[in-house]
DOLUM-313441 format. One record per residue (C-alpha): x, y, z; residue in three letters. Coordinates in nm, 2 decimals. Example, Ala and Ser with C-alpha at 12.3 -4.5 7.8 and 13.67 -1.06 7.14 Angstrom:
BEGIN
<r <1.23; -0.45; 0.78>; "ala">,
<r <1.37; -0.11; 0.71>; "ser">,
//
This chain:
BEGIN
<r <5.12; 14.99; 6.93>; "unk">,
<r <5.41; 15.24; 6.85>; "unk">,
<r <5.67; 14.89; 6.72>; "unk">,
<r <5.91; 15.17; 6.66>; "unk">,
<r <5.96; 15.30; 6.99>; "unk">,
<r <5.92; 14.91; 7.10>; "unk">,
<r <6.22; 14.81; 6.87>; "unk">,
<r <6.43; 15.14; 7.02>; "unk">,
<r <6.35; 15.01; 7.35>; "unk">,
<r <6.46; 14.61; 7.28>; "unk">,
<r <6.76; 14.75; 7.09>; "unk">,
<r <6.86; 15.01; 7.40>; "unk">,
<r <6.80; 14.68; 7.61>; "unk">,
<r <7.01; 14.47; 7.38>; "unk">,
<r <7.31; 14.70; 7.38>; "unk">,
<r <7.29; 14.78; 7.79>; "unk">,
<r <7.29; 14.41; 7.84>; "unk">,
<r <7.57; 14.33; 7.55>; "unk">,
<r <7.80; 14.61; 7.71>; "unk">,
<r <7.70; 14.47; 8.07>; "unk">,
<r <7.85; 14.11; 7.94>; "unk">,
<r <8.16; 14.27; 7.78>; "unk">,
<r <8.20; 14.47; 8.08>; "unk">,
<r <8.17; 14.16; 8.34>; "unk">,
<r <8.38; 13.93; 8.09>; "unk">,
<r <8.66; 14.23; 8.09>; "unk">,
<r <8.69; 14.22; 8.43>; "unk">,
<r <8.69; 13.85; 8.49>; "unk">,
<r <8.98; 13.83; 8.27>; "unk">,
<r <9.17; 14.09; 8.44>; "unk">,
<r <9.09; 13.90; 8.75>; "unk">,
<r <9.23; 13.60; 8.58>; "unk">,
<r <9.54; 13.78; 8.55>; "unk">,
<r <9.55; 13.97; 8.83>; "unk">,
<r <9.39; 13.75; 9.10>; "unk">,
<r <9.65; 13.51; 9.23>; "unk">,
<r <9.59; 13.16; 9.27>; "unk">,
<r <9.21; 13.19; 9.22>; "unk">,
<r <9.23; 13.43; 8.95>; "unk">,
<r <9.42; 13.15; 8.76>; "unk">,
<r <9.20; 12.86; 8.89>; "unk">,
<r <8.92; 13.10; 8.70>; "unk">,
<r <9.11; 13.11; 8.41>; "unk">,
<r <9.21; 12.70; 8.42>; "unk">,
<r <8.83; 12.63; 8.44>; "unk">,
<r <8.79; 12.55; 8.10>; "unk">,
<r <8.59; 12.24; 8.03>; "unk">,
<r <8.77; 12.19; 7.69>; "unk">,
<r <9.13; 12.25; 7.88>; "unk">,
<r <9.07; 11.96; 8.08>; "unk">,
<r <9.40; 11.74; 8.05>; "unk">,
<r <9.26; 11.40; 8.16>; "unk">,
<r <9.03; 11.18; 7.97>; "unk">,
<r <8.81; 10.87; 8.13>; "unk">,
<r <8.99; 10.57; 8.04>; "unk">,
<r <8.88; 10.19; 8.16>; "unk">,
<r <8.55; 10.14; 8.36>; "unk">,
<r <8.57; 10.41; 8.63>; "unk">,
<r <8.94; 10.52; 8.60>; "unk">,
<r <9.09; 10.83; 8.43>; "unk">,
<r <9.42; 10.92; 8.29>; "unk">,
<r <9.66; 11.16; 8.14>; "unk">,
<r <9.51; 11.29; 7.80>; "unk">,
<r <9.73; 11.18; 7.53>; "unk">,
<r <9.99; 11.39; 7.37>; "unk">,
<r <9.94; 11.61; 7.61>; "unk">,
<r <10.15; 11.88; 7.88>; "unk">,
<r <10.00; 11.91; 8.24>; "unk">,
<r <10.21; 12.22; 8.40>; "unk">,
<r <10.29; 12.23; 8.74>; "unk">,
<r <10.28; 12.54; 9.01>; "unk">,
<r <10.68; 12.54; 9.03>; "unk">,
<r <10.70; 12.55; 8.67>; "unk">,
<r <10.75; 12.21; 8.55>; "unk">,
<r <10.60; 12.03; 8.32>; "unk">,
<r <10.46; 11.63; 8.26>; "unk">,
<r <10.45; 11.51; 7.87>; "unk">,
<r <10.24; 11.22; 7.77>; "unk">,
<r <10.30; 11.02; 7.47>; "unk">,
<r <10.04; 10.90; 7.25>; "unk">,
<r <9.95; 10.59; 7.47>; "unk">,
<r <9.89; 10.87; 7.76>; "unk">,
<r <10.16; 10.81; 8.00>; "unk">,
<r <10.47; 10.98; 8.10>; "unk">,
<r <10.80; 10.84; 7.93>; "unk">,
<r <10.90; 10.64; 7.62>; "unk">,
<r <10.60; 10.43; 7.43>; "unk">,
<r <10.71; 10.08; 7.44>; "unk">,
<r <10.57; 9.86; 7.20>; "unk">,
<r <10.22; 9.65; 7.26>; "unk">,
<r <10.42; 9.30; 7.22>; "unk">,
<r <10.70; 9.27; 7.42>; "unk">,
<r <11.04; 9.24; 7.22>; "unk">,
<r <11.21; 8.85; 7.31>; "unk">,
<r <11.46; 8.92; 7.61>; "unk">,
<r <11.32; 9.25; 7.73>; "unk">,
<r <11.24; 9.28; 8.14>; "unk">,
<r <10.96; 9.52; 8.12>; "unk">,
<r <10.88; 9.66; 8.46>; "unk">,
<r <10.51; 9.91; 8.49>; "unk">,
<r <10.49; 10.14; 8.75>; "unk">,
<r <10.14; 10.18; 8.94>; "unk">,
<r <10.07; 10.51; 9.19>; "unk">,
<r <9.99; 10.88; 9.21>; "unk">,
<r <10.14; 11.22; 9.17>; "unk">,
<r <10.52; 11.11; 9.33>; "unk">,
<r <10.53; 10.81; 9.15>; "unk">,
<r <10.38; 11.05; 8.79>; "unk">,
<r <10.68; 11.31; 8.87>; "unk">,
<r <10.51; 11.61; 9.04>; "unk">,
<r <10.65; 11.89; 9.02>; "unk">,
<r <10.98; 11.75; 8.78>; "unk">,
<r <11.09; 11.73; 8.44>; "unk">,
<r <11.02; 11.43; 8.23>; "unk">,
<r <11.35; 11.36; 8.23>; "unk">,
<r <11.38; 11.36; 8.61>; "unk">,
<r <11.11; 11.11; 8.71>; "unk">,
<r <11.15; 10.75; 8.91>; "unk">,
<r <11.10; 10.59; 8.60>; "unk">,
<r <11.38; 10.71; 8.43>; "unk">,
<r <11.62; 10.71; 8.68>; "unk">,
<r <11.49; 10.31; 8.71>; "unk">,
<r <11.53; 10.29; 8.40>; "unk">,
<r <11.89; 10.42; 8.40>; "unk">,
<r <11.98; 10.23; 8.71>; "unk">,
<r <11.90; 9.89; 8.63>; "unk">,
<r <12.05; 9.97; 8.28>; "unk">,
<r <12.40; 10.06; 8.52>; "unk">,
<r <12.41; 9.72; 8.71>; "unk">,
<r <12.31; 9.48; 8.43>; "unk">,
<r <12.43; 9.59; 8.09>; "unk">,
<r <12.40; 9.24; 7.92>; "unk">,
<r <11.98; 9.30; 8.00>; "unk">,
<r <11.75; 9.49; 7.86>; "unk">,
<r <11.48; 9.70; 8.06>; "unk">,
<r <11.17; 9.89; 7.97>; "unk">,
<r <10.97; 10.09; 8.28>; "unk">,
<r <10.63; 10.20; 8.24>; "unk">,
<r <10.53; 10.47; 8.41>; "unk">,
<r <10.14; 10.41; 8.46>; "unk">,
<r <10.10; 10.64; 8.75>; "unk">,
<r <9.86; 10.95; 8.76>; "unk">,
<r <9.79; 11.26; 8.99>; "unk">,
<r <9.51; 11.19; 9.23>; "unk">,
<r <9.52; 10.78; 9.20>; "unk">,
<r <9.43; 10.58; 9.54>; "unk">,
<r <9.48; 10.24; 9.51>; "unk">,
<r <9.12; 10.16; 9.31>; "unk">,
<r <9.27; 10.36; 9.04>; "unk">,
<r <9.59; 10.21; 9.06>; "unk">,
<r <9.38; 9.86; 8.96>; "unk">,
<r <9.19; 9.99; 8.73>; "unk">,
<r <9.48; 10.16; 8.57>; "unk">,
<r <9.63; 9.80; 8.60>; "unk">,
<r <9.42; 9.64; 8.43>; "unk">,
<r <9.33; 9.87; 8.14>; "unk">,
<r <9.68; 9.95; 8.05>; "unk">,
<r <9.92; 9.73; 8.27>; "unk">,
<r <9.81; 9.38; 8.19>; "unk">,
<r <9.78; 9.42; 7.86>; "unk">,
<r <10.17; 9.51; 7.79>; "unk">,
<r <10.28; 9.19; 7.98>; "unk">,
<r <10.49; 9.33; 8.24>; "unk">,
<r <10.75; 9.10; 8.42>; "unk">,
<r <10.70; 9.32; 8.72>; "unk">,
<r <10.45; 9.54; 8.90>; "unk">,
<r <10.57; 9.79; 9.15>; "unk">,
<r <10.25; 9.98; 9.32>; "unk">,
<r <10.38; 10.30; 9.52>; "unk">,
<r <10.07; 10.44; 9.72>; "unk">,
<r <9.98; 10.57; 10.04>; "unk">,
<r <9.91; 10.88; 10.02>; "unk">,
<r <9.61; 10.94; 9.81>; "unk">,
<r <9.40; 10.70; 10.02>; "unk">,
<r <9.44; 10.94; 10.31>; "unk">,
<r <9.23; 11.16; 10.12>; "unk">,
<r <8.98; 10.90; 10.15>; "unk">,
<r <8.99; 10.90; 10.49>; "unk">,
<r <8.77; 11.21; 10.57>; "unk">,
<r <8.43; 11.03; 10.41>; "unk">,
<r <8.22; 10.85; 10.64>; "unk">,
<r <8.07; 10.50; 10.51>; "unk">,
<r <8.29; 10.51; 10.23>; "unk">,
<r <8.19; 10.21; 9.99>; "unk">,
<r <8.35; 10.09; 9.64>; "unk">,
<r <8.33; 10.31; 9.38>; "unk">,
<r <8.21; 10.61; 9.57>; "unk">,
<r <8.21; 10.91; 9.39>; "unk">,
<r <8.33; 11.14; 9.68>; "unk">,
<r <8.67; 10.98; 9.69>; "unk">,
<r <8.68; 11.03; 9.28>; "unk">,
<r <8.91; 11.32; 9.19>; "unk">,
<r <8.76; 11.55; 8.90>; "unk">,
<r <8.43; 11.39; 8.95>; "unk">,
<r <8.24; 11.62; 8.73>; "unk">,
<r <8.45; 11.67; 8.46>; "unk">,
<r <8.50; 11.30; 8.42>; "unk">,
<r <8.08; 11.23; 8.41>; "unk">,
<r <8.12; 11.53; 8.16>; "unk">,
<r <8.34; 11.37; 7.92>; "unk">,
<r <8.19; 11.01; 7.94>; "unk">,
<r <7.86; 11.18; 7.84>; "unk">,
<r <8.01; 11.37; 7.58>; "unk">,
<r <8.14; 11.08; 7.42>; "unk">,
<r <7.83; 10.89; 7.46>; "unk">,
<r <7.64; 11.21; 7.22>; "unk">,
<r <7.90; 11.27; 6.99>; "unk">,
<r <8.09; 11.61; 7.15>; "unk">,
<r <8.08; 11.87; 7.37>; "unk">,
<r <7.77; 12.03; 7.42>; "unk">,
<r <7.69; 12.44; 7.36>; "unk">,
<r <7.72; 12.55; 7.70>; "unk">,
<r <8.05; 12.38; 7.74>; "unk">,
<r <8.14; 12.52; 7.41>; "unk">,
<r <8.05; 12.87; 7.56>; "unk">,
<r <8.28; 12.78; 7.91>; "unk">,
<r <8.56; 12.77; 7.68>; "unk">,
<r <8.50; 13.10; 7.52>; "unk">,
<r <8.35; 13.32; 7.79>; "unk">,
<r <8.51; 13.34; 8.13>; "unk">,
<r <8.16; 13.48; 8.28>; "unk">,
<r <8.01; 13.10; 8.19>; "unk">,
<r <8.24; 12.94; 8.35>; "unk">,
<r <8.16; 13.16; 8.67>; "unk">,
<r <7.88; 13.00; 8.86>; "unk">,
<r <8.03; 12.64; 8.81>; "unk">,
<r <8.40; 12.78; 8.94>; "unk">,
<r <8.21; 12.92; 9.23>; "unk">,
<r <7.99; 12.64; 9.29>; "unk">,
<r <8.29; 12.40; 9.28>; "unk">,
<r <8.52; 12.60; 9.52>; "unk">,
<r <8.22; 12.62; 9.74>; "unk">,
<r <8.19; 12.29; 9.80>; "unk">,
<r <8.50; 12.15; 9.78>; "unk">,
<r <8.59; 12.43; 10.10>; "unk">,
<r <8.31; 12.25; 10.22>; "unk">,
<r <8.41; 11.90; 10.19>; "unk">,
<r <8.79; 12.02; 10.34>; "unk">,
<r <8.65; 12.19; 10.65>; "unk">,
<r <8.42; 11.93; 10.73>; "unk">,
<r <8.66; 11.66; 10.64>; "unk">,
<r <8.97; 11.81; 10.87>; "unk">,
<r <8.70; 11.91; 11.17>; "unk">,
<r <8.66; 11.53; 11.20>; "unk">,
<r <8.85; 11.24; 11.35>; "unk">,
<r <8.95; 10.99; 11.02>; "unk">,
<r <8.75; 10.74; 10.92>; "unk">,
<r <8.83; 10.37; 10.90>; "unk">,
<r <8.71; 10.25; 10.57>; "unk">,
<r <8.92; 10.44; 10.35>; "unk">,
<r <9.24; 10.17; 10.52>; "unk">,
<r <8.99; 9.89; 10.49>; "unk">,
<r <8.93; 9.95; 10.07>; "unk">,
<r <9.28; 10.04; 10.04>; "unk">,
<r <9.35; 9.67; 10.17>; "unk">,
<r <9.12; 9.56; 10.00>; "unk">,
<r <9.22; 9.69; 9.63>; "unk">,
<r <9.57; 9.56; 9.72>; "unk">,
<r <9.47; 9.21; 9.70>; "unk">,
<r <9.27; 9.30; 9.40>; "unk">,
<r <9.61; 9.41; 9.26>; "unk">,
<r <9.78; 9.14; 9.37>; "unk">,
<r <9.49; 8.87; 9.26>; "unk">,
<r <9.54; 9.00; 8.87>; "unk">,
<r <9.91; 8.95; 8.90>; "unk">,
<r <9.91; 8.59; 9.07>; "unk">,
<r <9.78; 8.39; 8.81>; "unk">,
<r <10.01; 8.52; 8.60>; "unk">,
<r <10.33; 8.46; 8.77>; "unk">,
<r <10.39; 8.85; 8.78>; "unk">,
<r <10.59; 8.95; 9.08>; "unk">,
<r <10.42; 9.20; 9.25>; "unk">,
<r <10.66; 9.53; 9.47>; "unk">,
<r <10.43; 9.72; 9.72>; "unk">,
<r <10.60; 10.00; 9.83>; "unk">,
<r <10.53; 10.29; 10.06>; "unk">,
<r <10.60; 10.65; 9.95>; "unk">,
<r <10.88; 10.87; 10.12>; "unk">,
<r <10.67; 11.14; 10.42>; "unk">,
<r <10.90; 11.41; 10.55>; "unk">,
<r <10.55; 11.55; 10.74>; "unk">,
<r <10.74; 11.43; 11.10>; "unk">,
<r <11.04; 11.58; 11.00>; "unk">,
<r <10.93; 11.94; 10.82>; "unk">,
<r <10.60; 11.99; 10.94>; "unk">,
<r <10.45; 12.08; 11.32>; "unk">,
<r <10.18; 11.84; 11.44>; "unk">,
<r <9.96; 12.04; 11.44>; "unk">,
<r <10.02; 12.25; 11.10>; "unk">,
<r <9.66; 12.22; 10.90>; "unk">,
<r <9.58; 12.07; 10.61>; "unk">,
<r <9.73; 12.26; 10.27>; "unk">,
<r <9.58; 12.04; 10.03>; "unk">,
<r <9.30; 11.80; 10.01>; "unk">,
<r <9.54; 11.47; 10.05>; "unk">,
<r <9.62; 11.58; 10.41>; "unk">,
<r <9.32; 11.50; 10.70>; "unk">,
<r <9.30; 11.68; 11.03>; "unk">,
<r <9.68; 11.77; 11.06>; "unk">,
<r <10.00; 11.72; 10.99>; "unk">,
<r <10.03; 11.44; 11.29>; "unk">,
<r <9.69; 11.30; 11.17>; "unk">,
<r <9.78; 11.30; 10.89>; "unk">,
<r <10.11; 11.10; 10.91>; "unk">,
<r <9.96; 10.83; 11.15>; "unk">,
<r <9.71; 10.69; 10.86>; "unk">,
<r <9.97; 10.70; 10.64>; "unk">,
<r <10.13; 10.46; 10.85>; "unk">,
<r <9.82; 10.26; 10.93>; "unk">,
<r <9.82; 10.23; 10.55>; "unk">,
<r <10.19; 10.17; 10.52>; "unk">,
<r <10.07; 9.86; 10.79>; "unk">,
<r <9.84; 9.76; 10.56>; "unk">,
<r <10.02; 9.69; 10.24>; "unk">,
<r <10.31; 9.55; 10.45>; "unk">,
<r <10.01; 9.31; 10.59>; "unk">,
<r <9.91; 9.22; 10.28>; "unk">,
<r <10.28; 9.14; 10.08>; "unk">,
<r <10.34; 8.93; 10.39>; "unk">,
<r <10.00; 8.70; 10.35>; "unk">,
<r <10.09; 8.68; 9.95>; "unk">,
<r <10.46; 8.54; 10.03>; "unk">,
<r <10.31; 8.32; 10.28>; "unk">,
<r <10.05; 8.18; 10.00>; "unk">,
<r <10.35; 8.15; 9.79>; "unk">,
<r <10.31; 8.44; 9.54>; "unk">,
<r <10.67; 8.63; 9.47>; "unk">,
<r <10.54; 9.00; 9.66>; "unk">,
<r <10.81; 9.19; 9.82>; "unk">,
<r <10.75; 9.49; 9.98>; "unk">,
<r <10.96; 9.84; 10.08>; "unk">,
<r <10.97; 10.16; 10.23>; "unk">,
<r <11.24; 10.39; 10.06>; "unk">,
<r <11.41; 10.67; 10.28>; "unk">,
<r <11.49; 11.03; 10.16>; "unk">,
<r <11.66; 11.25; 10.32>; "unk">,
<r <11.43; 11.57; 10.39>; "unk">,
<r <11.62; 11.80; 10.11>; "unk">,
<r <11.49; 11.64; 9.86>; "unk">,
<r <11.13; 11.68; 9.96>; "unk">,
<r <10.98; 11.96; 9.79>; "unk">,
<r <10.66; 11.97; 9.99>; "unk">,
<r <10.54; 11.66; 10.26>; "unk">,
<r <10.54; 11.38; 9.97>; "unk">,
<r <10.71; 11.49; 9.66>; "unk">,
<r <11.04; 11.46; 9.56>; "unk">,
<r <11.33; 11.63; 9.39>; "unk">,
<r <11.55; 11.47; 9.10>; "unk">,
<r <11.76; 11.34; 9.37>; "unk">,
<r <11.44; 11.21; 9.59>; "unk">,
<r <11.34; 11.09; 9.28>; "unk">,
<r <11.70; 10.86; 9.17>; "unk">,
<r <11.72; 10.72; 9.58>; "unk">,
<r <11.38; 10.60; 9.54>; "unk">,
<r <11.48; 10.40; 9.21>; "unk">,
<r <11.79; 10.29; 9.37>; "unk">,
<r <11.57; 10.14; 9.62>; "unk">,
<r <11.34; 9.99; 9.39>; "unk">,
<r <11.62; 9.89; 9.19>; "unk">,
<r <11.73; 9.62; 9.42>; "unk">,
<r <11.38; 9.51; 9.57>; "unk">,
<r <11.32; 9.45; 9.19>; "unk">,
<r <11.60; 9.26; 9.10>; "unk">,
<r <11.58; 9.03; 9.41>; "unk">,
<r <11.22; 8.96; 9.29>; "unk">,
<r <11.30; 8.88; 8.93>; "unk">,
<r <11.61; 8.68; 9.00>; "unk">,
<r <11.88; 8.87; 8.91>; "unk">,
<r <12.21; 8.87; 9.05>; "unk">,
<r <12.27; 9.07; 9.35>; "unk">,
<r <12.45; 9.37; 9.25>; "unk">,
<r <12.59; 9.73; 9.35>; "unk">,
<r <12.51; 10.00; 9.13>; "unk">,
//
């Protein structure tokens, strides 16, 4: 056997194939750059990138001391404890009011500075009309959260810091749910970043991230089939999802999880604020304008009326809690559509009416004196 010409012939095969790699990897990047939207998707599809982190028994959150960056440019900063805002301390100081703040990506701040959120401007407000109090407001709310990751944010994070109030802002999210058929608890086609979430429970099961996720981060080309396989099907899951009427189980779990809410809150005396988030989709959207993003089913006019069966629903289920003598209040904030910068989120000024609003729901549920800001 001639091993000479053998090893010429391995190492020619080596170098095509290494240059191959480079070449491929050269002109991912480029695309990265270059591409638009998915050319930066590629790019963002790095598993040790990933800004959230599995937190409680099926819910996720913000990664600590972290910066999640928004399409329009802004940016959300979460503290140590992995929320957006101030850190408050674990045991409540003597006097303070301390009011948490349950929901998804309007109640987080989508698309706003940190220091243009609800929370602050709560914060702010309440400061404004009671000066002789003292007020902290936690801002517990993620991107993606229906109302079972509202709970189980509740009860990993909210509980423990002894709020005096609750307000839970959702209806949105569980639209999303809307397009699964047979949807049941815990059911992993209504779980946003799915994958990524199993990935990171595993890996901290074995110690840290494996070599092929190791290799993700460092080659673009790695990450390829797993970018393509995930747009794929998510495309998938959309089309088939808006083709179809809506389903009814989505409103039926989102009912449900509100009384789970409200059942951890109960014993405790907590006062409990359901409230429905602003929609300009009647107002700035045709009826028939598809979906452009995954939180939207059918249409725009589809889309709207389960958001209002939902908004039914929690109104439904703050008026039973009242009835069984439980302090739940329940509203429905107005904004006016410039301050809308898409169908749900809201501008700084979207953002203060909507803590005006909740300023005076809340104080009528902790007792305070009625008054203007």
């Amino acid at each position: 056997m001639n091993w000479r010409g053998l090893a010429a012939r391995s190492a020619l095969v080596c170098t095509a194939l290494a240059v191959a790699i480079a070449l491929a990897e050269g002109g991912l990047r480029a695309f990265a750059a270059l591409g638009g939207p998915a050319g930066a998707q590629l790019k963002a599809y790095d598993p040790l990138a990933v800004l959230i982190e599995p937190h409680g028994e099926l819910g996720y959150r913000q990664r600590p001391d972290a910066v999640y960056r928004y399409i329009n440019g802004a940016s959300a900063t979460s503290n140590h404890a992995g929320y957006r805002g101030p850190v408050v301390a674990h045991h409540k100081p003597a006097g303070t009011i301390r009011i948490v703040l349950l929901g998804g990506s309007s109640t987080h701040g989508w698309g706003v500075a940190d220091s243009q959120t609800i929370d602050v401007y709560l914060r702010a407000d309440l400061a404004s009309r009671y000066p002789d109090r003292r007020f902290e407001v936690v801002n517990l709310a993620f991107d993606g959260y229906d109302a079972w990751q509202m709970f189980e944010r509740l009860r990993s994070d909210g509980l423990p810091l002894s709020p005096d109030l609750v307000i839970a802002n959702e209806g949105i999210n569980d639209v999303r749910n809307a397009r699964y058929a047979n949807l049941r608890e815990h059911d992993p086609r209504a779980l946003l970043w799915q994958t990524d979430l199993a990935r990171l429970r595993e890996e901290r099961r074995r110690g840290g991230p494996a070599l092929w996720t190791r290799l993700k981060h460092r080659l673009l080309l790695a990450r390829l089939p797993g970018f393509v396989r995930h747009r794929t099907r998510r495309g998938a899951e959309v089309r088939h999802g808006n083709r179809q009427s809506p389903h009814p189980e989505a409103a039926d779990l989102f009912e449900r999880h509100l009384e789970r809410i409200a059942d951890l809150l109960a014993p405790r005396g907590i006062p409990l604020l359901f409230s429905t988030p602003p929609s300009s989709l009647r107002t700035k959207y045709r009826a028939t304008t598809p979906p452009p993003r995954d939180y939207w089913i059918v249409d725009a006019a589809t889309t709207q009326t389960y958001r209002d069966t939902l908004a039914a629903r929690m109104r439904a289920v703050a008026a039973r809690r009242r009835a069984r003598g439980d302090r739940v209040g329940y509203v429905a904030p107005r904004v006016v559509d410039a301050r809308f910068l898409d169908d749900a989120h809201l501008d700084p000024g979207g953002n203060r009416a909507v803590a005006e609003h909740w300023a005076s729901a809340a104080a009528a549920l902790l007792g305070l004196p009625a008054r203007p800001r």
